[in-house]
BALOBA-1460 file (C-alpha; in Angstrom, 3 decimals):
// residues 64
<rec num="1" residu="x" x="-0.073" y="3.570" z="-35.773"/>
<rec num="2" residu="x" x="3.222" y="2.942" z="-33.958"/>
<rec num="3" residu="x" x="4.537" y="0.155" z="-33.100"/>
<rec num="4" residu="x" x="6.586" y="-1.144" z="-29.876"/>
<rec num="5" residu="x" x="8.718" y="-3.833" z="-30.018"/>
<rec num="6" residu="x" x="9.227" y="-5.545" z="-26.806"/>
<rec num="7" residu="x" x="13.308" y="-5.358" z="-26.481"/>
<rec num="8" residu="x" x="12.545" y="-1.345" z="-27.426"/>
<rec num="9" residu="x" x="15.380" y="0.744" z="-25.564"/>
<rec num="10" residu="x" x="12.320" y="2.529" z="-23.999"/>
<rec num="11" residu="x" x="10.940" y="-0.646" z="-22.478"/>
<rec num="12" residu="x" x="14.687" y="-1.752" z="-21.240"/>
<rec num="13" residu="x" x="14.618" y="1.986" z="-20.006"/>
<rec num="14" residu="x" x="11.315" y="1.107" z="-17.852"/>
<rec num="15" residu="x" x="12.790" y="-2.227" z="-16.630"/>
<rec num="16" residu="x" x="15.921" y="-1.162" z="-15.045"/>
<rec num="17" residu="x" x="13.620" y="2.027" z="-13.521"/>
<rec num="18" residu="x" x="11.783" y="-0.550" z="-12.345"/>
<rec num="19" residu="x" x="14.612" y="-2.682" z="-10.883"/>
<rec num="20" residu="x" x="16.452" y="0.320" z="-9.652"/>
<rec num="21" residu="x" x="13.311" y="1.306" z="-7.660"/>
<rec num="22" residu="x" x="12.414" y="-2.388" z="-6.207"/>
<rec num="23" residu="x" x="16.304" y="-2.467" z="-5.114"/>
<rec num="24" residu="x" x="16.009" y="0.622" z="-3.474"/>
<rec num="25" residu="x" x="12.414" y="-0.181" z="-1.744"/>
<rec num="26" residu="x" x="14.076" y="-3.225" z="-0.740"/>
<rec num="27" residu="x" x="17.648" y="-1.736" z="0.981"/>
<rec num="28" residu="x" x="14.703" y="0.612" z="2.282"/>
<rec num="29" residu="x" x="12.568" y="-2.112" z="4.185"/>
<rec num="30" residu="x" x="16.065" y="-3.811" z="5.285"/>
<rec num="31" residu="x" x="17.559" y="-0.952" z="7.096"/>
<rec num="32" residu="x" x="13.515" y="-0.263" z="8.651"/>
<rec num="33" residu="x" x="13.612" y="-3.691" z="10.246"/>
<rec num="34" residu="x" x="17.911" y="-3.582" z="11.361"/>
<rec num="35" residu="x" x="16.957" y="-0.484" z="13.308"/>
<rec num="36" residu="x" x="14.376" y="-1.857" z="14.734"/>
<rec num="37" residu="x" x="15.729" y="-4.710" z="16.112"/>
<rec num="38" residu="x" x="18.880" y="-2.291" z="17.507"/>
<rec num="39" residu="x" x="16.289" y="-0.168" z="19.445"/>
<rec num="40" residu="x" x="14.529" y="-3.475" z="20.555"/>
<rec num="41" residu="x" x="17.774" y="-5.385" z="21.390"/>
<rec num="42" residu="x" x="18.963" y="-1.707" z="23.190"/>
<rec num="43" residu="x" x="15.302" y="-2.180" z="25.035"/>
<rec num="44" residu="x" x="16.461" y="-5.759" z="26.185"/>
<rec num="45" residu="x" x="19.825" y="-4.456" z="27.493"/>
<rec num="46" residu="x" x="17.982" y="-2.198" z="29.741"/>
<rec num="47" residu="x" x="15.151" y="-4.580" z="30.961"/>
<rec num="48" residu="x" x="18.257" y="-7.734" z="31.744"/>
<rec num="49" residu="x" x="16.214" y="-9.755" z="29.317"/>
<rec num="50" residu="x" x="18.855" y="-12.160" z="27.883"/>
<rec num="51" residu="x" x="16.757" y="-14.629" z="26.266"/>
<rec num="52" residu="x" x="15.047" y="-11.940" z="24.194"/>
<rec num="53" residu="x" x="18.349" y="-10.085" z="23.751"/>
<rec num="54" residu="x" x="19.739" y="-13.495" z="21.845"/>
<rec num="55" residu="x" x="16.931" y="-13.959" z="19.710"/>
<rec num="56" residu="x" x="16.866" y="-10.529" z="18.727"/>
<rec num="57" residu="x" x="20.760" y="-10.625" z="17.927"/>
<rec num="58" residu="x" x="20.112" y="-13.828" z="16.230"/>
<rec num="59" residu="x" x="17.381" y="-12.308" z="13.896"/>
<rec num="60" residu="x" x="19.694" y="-9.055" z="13.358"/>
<rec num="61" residu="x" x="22.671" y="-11.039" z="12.407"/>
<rec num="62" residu="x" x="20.454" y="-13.501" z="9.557"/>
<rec num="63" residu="x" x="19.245" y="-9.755" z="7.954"/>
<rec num="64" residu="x" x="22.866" y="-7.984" z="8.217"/>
């Protein structure tokens, strides 16, 4: 029967995978939302809605 330590190079192997694919789902999700809020905050520039267009900047500049 084989045996599998825990600090095993495989298992580190797995780990950074791991990390390596929850930073890159991550970077993923962040650039979703920053383009949304560009195409809403572009929607807001059209419409003359300032209020909106400040809280939308706001949120954009707290995720950049």
């Amino acid at each position: 029967m084989e045996k599998k330590l825990l600090n095993s190079p495989q298992h580190s192997e797995e780990n950074t995978d791991s990390v390596v694919a929850e930073m890159f789902l991550n970077n993923s999700i962040k650039e979703f939302k920053r383009e949304k809020l560009r195409k809403e905050i572009d929607q807001t520039l059209q419409d003359g809605n300032k209020d909106l267009f400040l809280k939308l900047t706001e949120e954009l500049k707290k995720i950049s």
